[in-house]
Structure formats: structure tokens, C-alpha cells
N, CA, C and O atoms as a GROMACS GRO file, in nm:
protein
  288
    1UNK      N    1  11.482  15.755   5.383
    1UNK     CA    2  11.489  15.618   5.426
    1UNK      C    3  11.433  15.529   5.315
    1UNK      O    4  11.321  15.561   5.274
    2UNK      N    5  11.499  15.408   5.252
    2UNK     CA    6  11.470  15.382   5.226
    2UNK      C    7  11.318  15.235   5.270
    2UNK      O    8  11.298  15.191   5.383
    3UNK      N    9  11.253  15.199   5.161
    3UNK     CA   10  11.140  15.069   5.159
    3UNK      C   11  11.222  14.963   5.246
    3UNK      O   12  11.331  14.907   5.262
    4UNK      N   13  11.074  14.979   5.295
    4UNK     CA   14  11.084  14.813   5.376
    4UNK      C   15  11.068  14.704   5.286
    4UNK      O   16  10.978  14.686   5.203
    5UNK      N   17  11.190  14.617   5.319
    5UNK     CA   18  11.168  14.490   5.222
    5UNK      C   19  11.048  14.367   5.308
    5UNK      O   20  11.073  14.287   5.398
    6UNK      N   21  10.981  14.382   5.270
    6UNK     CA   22  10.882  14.194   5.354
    6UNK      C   23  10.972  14.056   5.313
    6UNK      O   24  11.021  13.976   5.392
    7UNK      N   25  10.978  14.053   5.186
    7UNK     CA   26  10.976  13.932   5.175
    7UNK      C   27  11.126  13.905   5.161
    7UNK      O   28  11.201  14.000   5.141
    8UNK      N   29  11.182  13.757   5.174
    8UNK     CA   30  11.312  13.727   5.230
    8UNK      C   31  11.340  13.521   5.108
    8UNK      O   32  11.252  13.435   5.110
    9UNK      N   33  11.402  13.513   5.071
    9UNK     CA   34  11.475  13.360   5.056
    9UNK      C   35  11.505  13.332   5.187
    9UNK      O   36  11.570  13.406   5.262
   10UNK      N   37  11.462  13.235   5.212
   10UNK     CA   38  11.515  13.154   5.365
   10UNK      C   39  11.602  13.027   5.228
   10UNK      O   40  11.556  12.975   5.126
   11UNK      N   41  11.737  13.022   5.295
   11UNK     CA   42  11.803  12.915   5.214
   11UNK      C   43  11.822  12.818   5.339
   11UNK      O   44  11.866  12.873   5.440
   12UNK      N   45  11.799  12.698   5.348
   12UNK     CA   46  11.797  12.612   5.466
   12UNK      C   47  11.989  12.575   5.473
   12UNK      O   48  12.046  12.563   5.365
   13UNK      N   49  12.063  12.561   5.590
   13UNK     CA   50  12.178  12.512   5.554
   13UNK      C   51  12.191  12.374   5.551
   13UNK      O   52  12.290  12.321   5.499
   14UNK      N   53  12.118  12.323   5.591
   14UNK     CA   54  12.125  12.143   5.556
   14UNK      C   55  12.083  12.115   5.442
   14UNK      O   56  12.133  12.006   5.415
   15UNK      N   57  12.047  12.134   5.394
   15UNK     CA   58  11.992  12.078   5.272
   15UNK      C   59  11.970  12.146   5.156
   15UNK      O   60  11.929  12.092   5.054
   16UNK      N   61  12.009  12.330   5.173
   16UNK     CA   62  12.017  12.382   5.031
   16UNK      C   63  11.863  12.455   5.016
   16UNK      O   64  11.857  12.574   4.987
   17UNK      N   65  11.767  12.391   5.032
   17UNK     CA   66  11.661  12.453   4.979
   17UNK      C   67  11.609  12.609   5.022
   17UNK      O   68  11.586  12.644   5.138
   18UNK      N   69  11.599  12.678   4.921
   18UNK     CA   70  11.532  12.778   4.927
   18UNK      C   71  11.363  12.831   4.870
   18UNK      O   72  11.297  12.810   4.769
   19UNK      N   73  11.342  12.913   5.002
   19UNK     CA   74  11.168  12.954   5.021
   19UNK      C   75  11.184  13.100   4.996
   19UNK      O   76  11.282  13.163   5.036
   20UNK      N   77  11.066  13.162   4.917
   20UNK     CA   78  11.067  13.290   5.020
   20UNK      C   79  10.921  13.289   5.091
   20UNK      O   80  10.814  13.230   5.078
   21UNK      N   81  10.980  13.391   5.176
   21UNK     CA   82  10.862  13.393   5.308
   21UNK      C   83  10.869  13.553   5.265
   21UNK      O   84  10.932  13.616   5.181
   22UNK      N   85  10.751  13.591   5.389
   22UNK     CA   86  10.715  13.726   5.410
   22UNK      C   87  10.756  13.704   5.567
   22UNK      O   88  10.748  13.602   5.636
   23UNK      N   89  10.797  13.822   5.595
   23UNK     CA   90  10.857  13.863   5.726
   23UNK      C   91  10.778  13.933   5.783
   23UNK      O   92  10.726  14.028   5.726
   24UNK      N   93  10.751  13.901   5.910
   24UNK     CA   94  10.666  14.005   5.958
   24UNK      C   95  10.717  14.131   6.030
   24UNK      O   96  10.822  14.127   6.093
   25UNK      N   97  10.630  14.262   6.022
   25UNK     CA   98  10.689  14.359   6.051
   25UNK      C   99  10.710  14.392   6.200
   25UNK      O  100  10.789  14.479   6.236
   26UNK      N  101  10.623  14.308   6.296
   26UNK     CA  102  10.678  14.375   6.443
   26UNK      C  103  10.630  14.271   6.534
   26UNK      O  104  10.546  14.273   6.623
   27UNK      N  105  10.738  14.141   6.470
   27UNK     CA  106  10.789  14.043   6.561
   27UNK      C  107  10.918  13.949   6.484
   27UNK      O  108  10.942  13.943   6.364
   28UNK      N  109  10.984  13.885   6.589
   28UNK     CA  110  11.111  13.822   6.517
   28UNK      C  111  11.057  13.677   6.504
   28UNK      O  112  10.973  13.613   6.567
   29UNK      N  113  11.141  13.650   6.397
   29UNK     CA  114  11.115  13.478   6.387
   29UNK      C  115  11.208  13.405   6.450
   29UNK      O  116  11.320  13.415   6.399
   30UNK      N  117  11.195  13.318   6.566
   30UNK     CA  118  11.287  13.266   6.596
   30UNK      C  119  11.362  13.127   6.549
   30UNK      O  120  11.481  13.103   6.532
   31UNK      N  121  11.214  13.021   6.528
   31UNK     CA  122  11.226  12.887   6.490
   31UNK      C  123  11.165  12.945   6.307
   31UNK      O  124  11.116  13.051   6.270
   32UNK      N  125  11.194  12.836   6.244
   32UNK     CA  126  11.161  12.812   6.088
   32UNK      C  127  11.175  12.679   6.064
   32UNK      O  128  11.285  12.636   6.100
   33UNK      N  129  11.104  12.600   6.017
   33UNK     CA  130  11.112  12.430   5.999
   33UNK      C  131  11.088  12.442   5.847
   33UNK      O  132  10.986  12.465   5.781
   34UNK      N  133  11.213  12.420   5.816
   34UNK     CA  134  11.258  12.370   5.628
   34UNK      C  135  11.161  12.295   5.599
   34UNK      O  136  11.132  12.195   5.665
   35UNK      N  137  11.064  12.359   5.437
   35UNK     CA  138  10.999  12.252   5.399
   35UNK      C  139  11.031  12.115   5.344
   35UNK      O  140  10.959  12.015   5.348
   36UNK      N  141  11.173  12.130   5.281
   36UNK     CA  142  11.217  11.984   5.256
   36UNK      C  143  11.232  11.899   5.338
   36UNK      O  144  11.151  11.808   5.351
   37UNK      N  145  11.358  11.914   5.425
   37UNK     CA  146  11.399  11.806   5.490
   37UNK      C  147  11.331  11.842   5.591
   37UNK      O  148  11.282  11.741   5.641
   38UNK      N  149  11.297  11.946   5.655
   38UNK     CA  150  11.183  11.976   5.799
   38UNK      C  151  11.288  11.995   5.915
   38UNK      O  152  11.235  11.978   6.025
   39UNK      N  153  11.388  12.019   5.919
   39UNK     CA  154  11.507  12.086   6.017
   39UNK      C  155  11.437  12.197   6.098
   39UNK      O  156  11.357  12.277   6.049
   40UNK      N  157  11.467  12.194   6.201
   40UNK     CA  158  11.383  12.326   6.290
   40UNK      C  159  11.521  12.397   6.271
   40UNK      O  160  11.616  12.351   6.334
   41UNK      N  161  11.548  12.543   6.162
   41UNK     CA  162  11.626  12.610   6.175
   41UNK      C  163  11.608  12.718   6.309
   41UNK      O  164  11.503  12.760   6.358
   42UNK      N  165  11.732  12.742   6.344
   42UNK     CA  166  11.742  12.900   6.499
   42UNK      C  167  11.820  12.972   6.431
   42UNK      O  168  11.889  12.928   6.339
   43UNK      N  169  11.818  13.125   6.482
   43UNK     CA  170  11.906  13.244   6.450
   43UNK      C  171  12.042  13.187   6.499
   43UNK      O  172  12.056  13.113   6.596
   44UNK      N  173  12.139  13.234   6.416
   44UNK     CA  174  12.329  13.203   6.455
   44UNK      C  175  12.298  13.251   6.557
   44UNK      O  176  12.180  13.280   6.578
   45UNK      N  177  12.397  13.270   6.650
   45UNK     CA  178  12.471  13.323   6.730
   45UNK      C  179  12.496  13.494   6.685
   45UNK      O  180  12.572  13.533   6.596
   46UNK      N  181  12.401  13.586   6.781
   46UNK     CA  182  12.498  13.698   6.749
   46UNK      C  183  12.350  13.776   6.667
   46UNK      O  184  12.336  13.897   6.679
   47UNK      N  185  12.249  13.693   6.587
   47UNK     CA  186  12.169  13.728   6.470
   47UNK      C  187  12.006  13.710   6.587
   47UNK      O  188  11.997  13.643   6.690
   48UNK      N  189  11.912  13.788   6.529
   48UNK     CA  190  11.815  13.849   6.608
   48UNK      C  191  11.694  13.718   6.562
   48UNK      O  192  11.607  13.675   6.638
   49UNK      N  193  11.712  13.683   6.452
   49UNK     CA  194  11.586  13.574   6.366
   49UNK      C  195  11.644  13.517   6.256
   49UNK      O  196  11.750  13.560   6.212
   50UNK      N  197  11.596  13.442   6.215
   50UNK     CA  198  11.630  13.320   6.124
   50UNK      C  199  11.637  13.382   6.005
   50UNK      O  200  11.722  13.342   5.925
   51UNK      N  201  11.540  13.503   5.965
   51UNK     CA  202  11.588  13.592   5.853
   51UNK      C  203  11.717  13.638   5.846
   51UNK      O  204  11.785  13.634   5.743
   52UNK      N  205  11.756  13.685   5.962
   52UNK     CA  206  11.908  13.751   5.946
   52UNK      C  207  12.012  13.661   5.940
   52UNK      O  208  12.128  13.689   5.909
   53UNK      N  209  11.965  13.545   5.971
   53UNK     CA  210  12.085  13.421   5.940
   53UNK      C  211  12.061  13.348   5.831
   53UNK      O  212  12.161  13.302   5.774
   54UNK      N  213  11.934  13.318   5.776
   54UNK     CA  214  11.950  13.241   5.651
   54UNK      C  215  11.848  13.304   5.535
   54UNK      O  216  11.787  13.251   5.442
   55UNK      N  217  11.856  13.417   5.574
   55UNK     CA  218  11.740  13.506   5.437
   55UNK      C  219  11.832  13.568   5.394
   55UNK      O  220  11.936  13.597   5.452
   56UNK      N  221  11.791  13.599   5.253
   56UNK     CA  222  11.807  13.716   5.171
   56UNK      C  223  11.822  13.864   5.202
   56UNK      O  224  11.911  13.942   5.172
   57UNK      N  225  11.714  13.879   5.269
   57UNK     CA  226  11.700  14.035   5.308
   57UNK      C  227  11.733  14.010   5.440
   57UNK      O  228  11.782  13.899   5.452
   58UNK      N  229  11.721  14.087   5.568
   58UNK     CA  230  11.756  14.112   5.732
   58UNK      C  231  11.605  14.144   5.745
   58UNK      O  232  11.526  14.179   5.658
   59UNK      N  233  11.588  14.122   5.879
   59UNK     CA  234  11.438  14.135   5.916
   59UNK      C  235  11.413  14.290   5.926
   59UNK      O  236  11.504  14.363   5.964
   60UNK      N  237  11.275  14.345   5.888
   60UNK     CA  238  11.206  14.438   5.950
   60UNK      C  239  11.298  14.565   5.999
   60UNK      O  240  11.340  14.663   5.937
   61UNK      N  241  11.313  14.515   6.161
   61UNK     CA  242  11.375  14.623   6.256
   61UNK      C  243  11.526  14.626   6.214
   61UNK      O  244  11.580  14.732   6.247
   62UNK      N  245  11.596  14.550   6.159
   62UNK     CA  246  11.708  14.543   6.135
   62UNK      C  247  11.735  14.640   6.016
   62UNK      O  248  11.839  14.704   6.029
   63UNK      N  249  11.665  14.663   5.906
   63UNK     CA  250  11.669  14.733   5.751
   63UNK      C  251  11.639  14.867   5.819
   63UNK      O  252  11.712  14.960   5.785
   64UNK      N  253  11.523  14.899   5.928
   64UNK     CA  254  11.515  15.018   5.986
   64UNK      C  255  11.621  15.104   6.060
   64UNK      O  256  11.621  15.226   6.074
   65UNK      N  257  11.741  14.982   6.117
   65UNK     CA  258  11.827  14.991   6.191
   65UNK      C  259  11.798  15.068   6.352
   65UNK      O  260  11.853  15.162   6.411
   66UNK      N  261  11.649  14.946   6.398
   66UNK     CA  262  11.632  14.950   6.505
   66UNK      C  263  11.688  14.858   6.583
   66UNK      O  264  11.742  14.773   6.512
   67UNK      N  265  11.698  14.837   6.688
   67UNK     CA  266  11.694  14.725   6.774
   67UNK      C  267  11.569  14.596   6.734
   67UNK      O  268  11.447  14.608   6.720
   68UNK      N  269  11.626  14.518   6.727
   68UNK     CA  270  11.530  14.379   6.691
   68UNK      C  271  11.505  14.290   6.872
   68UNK      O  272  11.568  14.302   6.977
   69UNK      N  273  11.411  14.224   6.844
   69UNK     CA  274  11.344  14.137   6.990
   69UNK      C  275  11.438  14.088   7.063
   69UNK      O  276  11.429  14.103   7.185
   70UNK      N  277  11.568  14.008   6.996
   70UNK     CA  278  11.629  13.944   7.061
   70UNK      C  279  11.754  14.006   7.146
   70UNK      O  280  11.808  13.953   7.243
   71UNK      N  281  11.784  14.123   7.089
   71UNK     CA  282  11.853  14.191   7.086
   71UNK      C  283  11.858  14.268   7.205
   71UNK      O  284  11.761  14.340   7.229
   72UNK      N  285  12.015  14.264   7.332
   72UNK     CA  286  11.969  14.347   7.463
   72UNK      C  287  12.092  14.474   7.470
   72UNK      O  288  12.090  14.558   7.559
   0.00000   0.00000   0.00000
């Protein structure tokens, strides 16, 4: 198996800007508020946390290819 990745680019879709964050390992992110413009980003449709919709890497449980929080 491979390493857990932590850390992630959150790219905001309004406005372009990109962060990276650290992800935490055993909870989902649901909300994220862009430091530029301050947009309260949510997970798409379909996606478990805001990592898996606007990060770089997929969260945590997802790279493990567990079931993630939101997920039924």
C-alpha cells in the first residue's frame, strides 16, 4: 500500500486561488472558506469533502480506498 498523502492544493473555483492545506486523517472536510475572495466552498455532488472536489490529492479514506464520512 502505498503513503498517505496529508497535504492537498485546494484550488478555489471562483476565483482561481490556490492553498495547500493538510487534510486530516479521520474526519471529512465539508465547508472550506477561500482565503481570497472568502466563498464558503462544499463537496460536488457525488464527492465525500472539499478535498476530493477541489484538491490535488483525494482525502485520507479515499487514497486508502475506504469508505469516507459522507459516503452511505
Amino acid at each position: 500500500m502505498s503513503a498517505i498523502v496529508l497535504e492537498s492544493i485546494l484550488t478555489c473555483p471562483h476565483c482561481g486561488f490556490a492553498k495547500q492545506e493538510t487534510m486530516p486523517m479521520d474526519a471529512c472536510q465539508f465547508y472550506y472558506e477561500c482565503s481570497n475572495c472568502k466563498a464558503l466552498l462544499r463537496p460536488n455532488a457525488g464527492d465525500c469533502c472539499v478535498f476530493c472536489s477541489f484538491g490535488s490529492v483525494k482525502c485520507p479514506p479515499i487514497q486508502q480506498q475506504r469508505d469516507c464520512c459522507a459516503r452511505s
